[in-house]
N, C-alpha and C positions, 0 to 999 in steps of 0.2 A: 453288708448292704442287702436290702428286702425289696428286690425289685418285683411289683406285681406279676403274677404269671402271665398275666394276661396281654400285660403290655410288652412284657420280653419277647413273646409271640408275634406280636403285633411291631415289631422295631424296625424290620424291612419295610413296611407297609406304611410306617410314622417317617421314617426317612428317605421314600418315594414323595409323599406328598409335601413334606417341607422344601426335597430338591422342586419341585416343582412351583409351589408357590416362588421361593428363590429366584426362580425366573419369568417370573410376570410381574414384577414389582409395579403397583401404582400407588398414585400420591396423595396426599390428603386428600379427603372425599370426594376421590376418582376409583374408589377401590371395587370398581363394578365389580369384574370378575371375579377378584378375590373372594367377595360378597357371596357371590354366587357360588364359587366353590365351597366355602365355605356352610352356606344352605343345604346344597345338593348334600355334602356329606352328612349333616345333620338328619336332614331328613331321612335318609338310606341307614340310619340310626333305630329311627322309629321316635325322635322328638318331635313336640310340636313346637312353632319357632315363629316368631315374630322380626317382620323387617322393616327399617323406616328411621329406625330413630338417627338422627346425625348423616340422614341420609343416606349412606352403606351399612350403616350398622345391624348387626345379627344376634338376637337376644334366642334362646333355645331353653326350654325348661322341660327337667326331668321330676315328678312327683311321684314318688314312693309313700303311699300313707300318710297320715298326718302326723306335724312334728314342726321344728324348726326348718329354717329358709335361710342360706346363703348364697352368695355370686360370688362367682370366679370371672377375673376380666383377662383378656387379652388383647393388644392391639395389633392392627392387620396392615398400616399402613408403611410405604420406603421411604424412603430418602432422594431429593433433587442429587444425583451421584452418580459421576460418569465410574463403571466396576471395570477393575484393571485385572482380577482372575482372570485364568483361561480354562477355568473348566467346564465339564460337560452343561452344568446345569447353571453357567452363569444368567445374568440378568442379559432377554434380548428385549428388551426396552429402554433402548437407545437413553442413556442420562438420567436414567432409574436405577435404585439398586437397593437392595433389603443389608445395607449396610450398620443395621442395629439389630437383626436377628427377632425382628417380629415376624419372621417366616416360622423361626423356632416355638415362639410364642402359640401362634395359631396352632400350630399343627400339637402341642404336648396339650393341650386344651379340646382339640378334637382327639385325640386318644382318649383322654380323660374321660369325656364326654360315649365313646364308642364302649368307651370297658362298663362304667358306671348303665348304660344304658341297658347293657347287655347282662349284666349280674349286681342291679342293684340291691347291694348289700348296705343299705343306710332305709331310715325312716326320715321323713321331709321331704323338701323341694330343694334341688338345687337351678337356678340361673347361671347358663352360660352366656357371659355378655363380650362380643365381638366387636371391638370398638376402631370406630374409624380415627385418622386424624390424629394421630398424636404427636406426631413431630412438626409439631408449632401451629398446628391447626385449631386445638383445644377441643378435638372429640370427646374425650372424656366429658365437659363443661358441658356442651351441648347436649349429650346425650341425657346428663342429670335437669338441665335445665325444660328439657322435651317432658321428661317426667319419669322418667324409667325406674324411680324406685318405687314412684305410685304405683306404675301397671305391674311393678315385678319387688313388690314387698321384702328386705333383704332384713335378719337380724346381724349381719358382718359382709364384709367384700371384702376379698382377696386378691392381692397381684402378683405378679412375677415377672423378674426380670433375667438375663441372662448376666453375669457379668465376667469377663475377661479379666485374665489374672488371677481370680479365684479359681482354684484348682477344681476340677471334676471332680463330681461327688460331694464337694462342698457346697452348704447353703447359707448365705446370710441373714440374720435374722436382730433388725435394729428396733430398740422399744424406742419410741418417741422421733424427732426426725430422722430422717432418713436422706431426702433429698434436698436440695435448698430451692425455695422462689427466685424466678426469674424475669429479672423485668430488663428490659433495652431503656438508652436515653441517647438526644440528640441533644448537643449545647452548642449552640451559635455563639460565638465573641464578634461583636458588631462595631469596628472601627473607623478608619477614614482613612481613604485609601488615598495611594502618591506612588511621587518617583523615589527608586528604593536609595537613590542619592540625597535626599532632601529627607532622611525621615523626620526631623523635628519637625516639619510640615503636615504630620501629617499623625495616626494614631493606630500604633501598630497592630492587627489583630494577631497576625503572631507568634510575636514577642507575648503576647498576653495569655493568647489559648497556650504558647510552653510554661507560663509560669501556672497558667489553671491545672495543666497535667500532673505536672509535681506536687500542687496544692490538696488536688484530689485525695493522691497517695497518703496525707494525711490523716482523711479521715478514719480509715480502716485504723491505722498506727494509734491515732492519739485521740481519739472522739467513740469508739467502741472498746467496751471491757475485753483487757486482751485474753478472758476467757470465755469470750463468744465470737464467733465467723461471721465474716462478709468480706466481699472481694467486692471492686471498683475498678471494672477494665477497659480503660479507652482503647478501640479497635481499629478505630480510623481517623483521618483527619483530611480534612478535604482546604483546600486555599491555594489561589492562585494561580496565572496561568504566563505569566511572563518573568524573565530575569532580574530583569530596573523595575516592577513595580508592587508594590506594596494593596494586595489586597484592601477592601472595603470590609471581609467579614471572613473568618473561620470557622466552619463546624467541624465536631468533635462528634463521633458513636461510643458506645462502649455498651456493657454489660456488668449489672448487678443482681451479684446473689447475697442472698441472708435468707435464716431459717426460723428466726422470727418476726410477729408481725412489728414490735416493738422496733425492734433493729434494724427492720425496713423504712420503717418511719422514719426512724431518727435518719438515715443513711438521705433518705428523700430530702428533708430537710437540711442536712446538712450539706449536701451538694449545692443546692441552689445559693445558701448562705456564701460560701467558699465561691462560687463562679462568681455570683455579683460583686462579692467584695474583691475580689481581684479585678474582675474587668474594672471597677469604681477606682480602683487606685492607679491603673493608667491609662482614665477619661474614657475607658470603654462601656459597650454595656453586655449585658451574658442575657440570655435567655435559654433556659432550661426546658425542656419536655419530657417528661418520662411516660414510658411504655408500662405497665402495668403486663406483666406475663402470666406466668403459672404462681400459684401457693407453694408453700414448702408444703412435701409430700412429709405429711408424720403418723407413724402408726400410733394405735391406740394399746396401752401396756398388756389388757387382757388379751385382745385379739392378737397380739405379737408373741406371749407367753404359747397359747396356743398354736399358731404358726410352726411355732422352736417344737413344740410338741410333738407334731402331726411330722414333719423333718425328721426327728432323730428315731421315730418308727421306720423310716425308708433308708438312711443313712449312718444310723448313731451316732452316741451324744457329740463324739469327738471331731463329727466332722460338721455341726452344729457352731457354725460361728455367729458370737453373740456379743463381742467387745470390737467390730466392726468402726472404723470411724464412717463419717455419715461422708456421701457425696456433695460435689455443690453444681455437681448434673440438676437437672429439672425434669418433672414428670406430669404431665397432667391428671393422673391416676391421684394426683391431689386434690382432684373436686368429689369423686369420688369418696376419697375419705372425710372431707368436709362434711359432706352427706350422712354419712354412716361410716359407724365404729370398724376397722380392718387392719391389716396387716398387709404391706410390701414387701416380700424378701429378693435378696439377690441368688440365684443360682448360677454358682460354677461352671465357667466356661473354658477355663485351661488357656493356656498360651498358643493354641493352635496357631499355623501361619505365621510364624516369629512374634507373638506374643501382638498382635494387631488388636489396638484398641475398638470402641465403637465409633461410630460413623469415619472408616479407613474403609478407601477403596478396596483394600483388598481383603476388608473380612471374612470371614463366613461362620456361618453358628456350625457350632460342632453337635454332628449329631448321636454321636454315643453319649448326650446327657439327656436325648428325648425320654428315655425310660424313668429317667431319675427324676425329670419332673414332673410327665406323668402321674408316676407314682405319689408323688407328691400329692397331688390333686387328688388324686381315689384317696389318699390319709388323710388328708385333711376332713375330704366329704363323712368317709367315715366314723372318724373321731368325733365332730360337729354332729355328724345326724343319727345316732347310734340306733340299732335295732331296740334298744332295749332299753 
């Protein structure tokens, strides 16, 4: 493993400010401080740094000569999450908590940023972009929508994620999806409510929204090639409020992913089909709403070949994983790509804490991988913006 010098130097100092952000956690575009610290140390860099977009958001650009222009993204924002850790540097913001390791995030990205500043060894521009809002907010969306690749001209953007399970020192690196679209739906079954002694009297919502549940399950099974993914998850179910009596109406939540736009479609359509035709067949009626979420996060092949590239200079080839299945997580670092050509990888985050997934109260991002992907960042900038 090639970990920069710089940044091995620099690993008390990268895991000071991650403990730190760790314990200020705020929430989608509340991320003042964050924001702020995130500036201050820029600037104390020697970047000059643009603030505004998505409202918290921290754009910082370093230009070395002329040449090619990529961006590196990070997201800065927690999680609504009461942290059940007890240590020194947990979250004291009462029901905030950086329970996805975007404290990790910000802070291997200001290294990056502090080494690159300090001994830039590449020809171009790079853009550090600081992005608010990601956990269900759509900062990424906003921030492209604001205009950020106008003011900050990008030939690729890059992301990174942490991920648990994958062992330290590993990186993932997937050509094509990577994460799936995410969209929410509410289905009302609207029947005719009674005494639960009389139900021929009356039209059970139910009786109707269990048999839509089951119906659902179909579509994934028997209406998608069973060589492409999508899940179809009722969450909740709301109806009722007495023993003896039979609701007037049931609604139903849930959550659907698919990693195509084709698949989403059909999945769209075919929910509504499957609700009506059941409520229809016992005199009910369904009304469907879907939420439209995030895109499937999908890399683009070159810019992901290069990813794996810029990885196994820091890592080697072996610890370069590249036959990854895709997740059916969601990412907004998918407007992003929609934007311009990039690459997502996941970075190895070990079993720390008895192997505690993302958003678990008792996470915490492990900080003997801030070096690794750091370094990542400096190989990638320098691979992409060569002296020569």
């Amino acid at each position: 493993m090639k970990i920069h010098e710089g940044v091995q130097k620099r690993h008390q100092e990268m895991t000071n400010w991650r403990r730190l952000l760790h314990s200020q956690p705020e929430l989608a575009f509340h991320e003042k401080w964050t924001s702020d610290f995130v500036a201050d140390k820029l600037e104390s860099f020697g970047l000059s740094i643009h603030r505004g977009f998505a409202g918290t958001g921290v754009v910082a650009t370093l230009k070395n000569g002329e040449g090619p222009s990529i961006g590196l993204r990070a997201d800065m924002d927690a999680l609504p999450l009461m942290e059940k850790n007890r240590f020194e540097h947990r979250s004291q913001n009462e029901g905030k908590m950086h329970a996805c390791g975007h404290d990790g995030h910000t802070t291997m990205l200001l290294g990056a940023a502090a080494e690159l500043a300090e001994s830039p060894n590449f020809r171009g521009t790079v853009h550090f972009i600081f992005q608010p809002a990601e956990e269900g907010g759509g900062g990424g969306n906003v921030m492209v929508r604001e205009g950020l690749f106008e003011k900050f001209p990008v030939d690729a953007v890059y992301g990174m994620h942490n991920w648990p399970g994958m062992e330290p020192g590993e990186i993932g690196v997937l050509t094509g999806p990577v994460l799936a679209a995410n969209d929410a739906f509410d289905l009302e079954i609207l029947g005719k409510g009674g005494h639960a002694a009389m139900p021929d009297l009356s039209i059970d919502p139910i009786l109707t929204a269990s048999q839509a549940v089951v119906a659902l399950q179909s579509l994934v099974s028997r209406s998608i090639n069973p060589l492409e993914a999508a899940v179809v998850t009722v969450t909740q179910i709301h109806a009722g409020d007495a023993y003896n009596v039979i609701p007037d109406s049931v609604k139903l939540c849930g959550s659907i992913r698919t990693f195509k736009s084709e698949i989403r479609e059909n999945v769209h359509a075919g929910m509504k089909r499957i609700a009506e035709g059941v409520a229809a067949g016992f005199g009910a009626k369904a009304e469907l709403k879907i939420k439209q979420g995030y895109p499937a996060t999908i890399n683009s092949v070159e810019e992901s070949r290069r990813a794996a590239s810029a990885a196994t200079k820091v890592i080697g080839k072996e610890k370069v994983i590249l036959d990854a299945l895709p997740s059916t997580g969601s990412e907004d670092f998918s407007y992003m790509l929609q934007a311009r050509p990039g690459c997502y990888i996941w970075l190895g985050n070990g079993n720390r804490g008895g192997g505690c997934l993302l958003h678990n109260p008792h996470y915490d991002f492990n900080d003997e991988i801030l070096p690794i992907g750091t370094s990542y960042w400096i190989s990638l900038v320098e691979q992409e913006l060569p002296l020569t």
